[in-house]
C-alpha positions as CSV (number, residue, x, y, z in Angstrom):
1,X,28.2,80.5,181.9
2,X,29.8,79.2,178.7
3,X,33.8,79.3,178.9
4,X,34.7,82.2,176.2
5,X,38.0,80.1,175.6
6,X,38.5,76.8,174.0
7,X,39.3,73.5,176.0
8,X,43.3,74.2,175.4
9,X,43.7,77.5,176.4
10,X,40.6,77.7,179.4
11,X,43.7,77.5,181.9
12,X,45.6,80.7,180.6
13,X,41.7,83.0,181.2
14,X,40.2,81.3,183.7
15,X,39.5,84.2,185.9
16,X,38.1,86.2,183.2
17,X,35.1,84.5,182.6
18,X,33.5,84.9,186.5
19,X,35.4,88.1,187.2
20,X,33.5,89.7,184.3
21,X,30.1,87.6,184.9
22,X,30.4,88.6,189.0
23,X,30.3,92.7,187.6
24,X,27.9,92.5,185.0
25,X,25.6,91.4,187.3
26,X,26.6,93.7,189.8
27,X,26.1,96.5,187.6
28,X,23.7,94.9,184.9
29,X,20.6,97.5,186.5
30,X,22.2,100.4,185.2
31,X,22.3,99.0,181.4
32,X,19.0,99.5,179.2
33,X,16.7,96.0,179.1
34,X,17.9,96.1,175.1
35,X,21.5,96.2,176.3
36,X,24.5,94.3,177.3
37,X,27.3,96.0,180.0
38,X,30.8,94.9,180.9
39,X,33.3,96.0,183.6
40,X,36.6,94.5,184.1
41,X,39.8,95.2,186.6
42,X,42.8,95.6,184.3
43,X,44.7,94.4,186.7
44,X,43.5,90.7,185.8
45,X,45.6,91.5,181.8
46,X,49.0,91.5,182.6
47,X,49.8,88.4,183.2
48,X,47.4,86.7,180.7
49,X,49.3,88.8,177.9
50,X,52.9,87.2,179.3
51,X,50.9,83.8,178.3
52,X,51.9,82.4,174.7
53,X,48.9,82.0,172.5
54,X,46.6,83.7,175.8
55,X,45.3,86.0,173.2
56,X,44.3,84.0,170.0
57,X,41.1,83.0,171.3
58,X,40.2,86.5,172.7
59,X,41.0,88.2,169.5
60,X,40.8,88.3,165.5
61,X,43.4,88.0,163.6
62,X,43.6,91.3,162.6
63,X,42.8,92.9,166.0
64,X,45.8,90.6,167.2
65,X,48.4,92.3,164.3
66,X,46.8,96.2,166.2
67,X,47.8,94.8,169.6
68,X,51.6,93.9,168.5
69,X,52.0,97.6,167.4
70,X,51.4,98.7,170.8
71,X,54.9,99.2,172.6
72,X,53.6,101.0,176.0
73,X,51.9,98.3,178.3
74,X,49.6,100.3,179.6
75,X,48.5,101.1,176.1
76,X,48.6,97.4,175.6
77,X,46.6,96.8,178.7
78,X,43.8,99.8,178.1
79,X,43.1,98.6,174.4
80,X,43.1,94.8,175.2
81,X,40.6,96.0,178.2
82,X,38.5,97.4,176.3
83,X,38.1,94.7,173.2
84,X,37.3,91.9,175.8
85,X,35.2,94.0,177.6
86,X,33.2,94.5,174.3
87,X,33.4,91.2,173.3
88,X,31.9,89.9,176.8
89,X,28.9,92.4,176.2
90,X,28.1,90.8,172.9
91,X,28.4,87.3,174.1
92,X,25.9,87.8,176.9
93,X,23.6,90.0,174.4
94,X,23.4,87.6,171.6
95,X,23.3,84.5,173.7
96,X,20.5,86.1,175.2
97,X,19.0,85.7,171.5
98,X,20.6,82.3,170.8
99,X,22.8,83.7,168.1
100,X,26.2,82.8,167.5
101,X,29.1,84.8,168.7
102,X,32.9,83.3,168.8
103,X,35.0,85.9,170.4
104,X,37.9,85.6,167.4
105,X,35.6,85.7,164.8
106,X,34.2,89.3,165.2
107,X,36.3,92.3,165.2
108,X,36.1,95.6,167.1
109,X,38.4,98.3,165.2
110,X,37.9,102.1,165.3
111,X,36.7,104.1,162.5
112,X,37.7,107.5,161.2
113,X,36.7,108.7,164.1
114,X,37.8,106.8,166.9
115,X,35.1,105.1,167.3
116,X,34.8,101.3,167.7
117,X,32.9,99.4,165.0
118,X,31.9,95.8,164.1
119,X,34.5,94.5,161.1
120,X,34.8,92.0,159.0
121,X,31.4,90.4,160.7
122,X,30.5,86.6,159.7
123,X,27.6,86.2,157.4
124,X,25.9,84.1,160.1
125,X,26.6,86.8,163.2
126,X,24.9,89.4,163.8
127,X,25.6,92.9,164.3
128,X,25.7,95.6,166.9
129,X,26.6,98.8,168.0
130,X,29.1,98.9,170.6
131,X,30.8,101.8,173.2
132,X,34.0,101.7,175.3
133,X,35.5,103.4,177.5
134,X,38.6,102.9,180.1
135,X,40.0,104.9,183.1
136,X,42.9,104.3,185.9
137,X,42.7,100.4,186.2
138,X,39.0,99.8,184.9
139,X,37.2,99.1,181.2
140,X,34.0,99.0,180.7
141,X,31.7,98.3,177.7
142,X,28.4,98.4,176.5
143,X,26.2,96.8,173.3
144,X,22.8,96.8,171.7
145,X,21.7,94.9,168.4
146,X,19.5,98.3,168.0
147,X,19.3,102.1,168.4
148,X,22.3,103.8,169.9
149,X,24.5,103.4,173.4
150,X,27.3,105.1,174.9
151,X,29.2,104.0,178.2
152,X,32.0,106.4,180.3
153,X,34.3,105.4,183.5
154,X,36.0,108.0,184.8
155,X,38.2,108.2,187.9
156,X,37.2,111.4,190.5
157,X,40.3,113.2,190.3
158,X,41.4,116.4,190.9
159,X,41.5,117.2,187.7
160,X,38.5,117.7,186.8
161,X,37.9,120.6,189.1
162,X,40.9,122.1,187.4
163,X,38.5,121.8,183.9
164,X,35.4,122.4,185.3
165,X,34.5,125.2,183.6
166,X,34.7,123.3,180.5
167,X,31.9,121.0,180.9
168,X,29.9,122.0,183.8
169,X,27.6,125.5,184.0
170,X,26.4,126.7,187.4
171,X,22.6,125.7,186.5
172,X,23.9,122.3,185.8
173,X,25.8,122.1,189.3
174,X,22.6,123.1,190.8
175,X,20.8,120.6,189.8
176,X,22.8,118.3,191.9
177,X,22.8,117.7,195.6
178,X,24.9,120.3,197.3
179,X,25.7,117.8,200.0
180,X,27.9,115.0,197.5
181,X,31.6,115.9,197.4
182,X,32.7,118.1,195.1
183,X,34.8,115.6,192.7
184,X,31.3,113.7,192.9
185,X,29.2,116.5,191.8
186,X,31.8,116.9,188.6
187,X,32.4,113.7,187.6
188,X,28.5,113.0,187.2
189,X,28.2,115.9,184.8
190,X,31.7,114.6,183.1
191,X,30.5,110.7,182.9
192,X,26.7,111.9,181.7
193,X,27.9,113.8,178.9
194,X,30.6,112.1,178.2
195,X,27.9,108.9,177.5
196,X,25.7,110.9,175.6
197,X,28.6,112.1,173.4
198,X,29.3,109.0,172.9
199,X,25.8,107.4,172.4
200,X,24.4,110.5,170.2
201,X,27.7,112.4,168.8
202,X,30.1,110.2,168.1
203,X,31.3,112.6,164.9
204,X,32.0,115.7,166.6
205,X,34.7,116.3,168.5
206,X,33.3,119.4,170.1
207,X,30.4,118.5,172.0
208,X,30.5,120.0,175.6
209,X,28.5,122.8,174.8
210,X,25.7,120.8,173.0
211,X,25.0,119.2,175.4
212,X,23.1,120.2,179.0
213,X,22.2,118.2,181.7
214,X,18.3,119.1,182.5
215,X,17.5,116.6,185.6
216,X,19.7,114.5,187.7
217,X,18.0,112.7,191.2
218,X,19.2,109.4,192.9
219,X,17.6,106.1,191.4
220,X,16.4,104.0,194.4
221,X,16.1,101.0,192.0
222,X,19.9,101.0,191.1
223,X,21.5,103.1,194.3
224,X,22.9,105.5,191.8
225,X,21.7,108.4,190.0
226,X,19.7,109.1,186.9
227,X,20.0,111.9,184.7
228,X,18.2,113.6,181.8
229,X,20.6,115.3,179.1
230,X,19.1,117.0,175.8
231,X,21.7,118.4,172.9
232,X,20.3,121.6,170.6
233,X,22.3,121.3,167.9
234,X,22.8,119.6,165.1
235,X,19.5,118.7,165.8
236,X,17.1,118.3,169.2
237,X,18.2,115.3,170.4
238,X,17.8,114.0,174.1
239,X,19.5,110.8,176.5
240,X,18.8,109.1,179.9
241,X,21.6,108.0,181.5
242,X,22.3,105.9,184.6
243,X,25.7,106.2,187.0
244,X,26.8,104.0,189.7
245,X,29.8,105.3,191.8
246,X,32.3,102.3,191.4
247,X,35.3,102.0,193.5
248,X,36.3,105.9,192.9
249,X,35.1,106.0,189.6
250,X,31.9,107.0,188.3
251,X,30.3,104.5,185.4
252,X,27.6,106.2,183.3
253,X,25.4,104.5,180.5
254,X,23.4,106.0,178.0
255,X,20.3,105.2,175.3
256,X,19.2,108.4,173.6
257,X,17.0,109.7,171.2
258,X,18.1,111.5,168.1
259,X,14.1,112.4,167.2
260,X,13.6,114.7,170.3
């Protein structure tokens, strides 16, 4: 794999390249064949952000002035996470097409609704659409040139049996094997509709009640789950979506449909 960092500062992200490369192949089977999907530990940020000049090749100029507003490290950490995330997944997908991609060159801000966009994109670099998400020491990304994506991670805490009956309906919970642990059962309707949200509504703020899981069975192929989601309203829409259980968390990716 092609260093992401120029010859002077390969020494201050070294581990980044293979610790991204060793889970995107781990967990490439659950992205769409038109897609691109990152995970990275967090852990692996804190001391490349102590680094002087660490950064400058990781981000544009302008994403670098967002990150120097940021006075919490975790918040530091979480947002940083997620940008190089990102970035990875576009590398990969648009090296895959022989197109040009210099991590500092493109930049991944949010728009008015929180979600990340392309900015400021070179005339000779393409563009795609691109999802993030992070949760409790993990960031994960995903990209396409085409169409729509959305990606989730989200720890299996107990919290989410204490909101349960904000996203998940009793046919929903029957759909899903009565035999996975209860934080398990949750977290897949969380992570599913969470992607979809995210892939098919990413202007509404409200969206748990749009959207219903229909089908979810274990995929032999990736030793995780697929599920079927479909949303009423504003208009029939419908998503697949693939989860992986990943070291407490459950990661979910989504490619949907908006012409159901």
């Amino acid at each position: 794999m092609t260093s992401i960092c120029p010859e002077s500062s390969v020494k201050t992200c070294q581990l980044l390249p293979a610790h991204l490369e060793c889970l995107a192949e781990r967990y490439r089977i659950l992205a769409p064949s038109r897609c691109r999907l990152a995970l990275l530990d967090l852990r692996l940020l804190p001391p490349l952000i102590e680094q002087p000049g660490a950064l400058a090749p990781l981000l544009a100029p302008d994403e670098r002035e967002i990150f120097q507003r940021f006075r919490y490290p975790k918040r530091q950490v979480e947002w940083l996470g997620g940008r190089v995330a990102a970035k990875y997944c576009l590398h990969r997908l648009l090296a895959a097409e022989a197109l040009p991609c210099t991590w500092q060159r493109y930049s991944i801000l949010a728009d008015t609704h929180g979600r990340p966009c392309l900015e400021h994109v070179p005339a000779d670099c393409p563009g795609a659409i691109v999802s993030i998400s992070h949760s409790h020491g993990y960031a994960a990304a995903l990209a396409c040139r085409t169409g729509s994506c959305g990606v989730d991670i989200q720890q299996l805490t107990p919290k989410l049996a204490g909101v349960a009956e904000r996203f998940a309906s009793g046919e929903e919970l029957a759909l899903i094997d009565s035999e996975l642990a209860p934080l398990t059962r949750l977290g897949l309707i969380w992570a599913a509709k969470e992607a979809v949200k995210k892939c098919l509504l990413p202007d509404h703020p409200s969206f748990f009640g749009r959207i219903r899981l229909t089908r979810l069975e274990q995929d032999q192929k990736t030793s995780g789950w697929r599920a079927q989601c479909r949303i009423a309203q504003p208009k029939p829409m419908a998503a697949t979506v693939h989860l992986a259980e990943v070291d407490g968390h459950l990661l979910a990716c989504a490619t949907g449909d908006a012409h159901a």
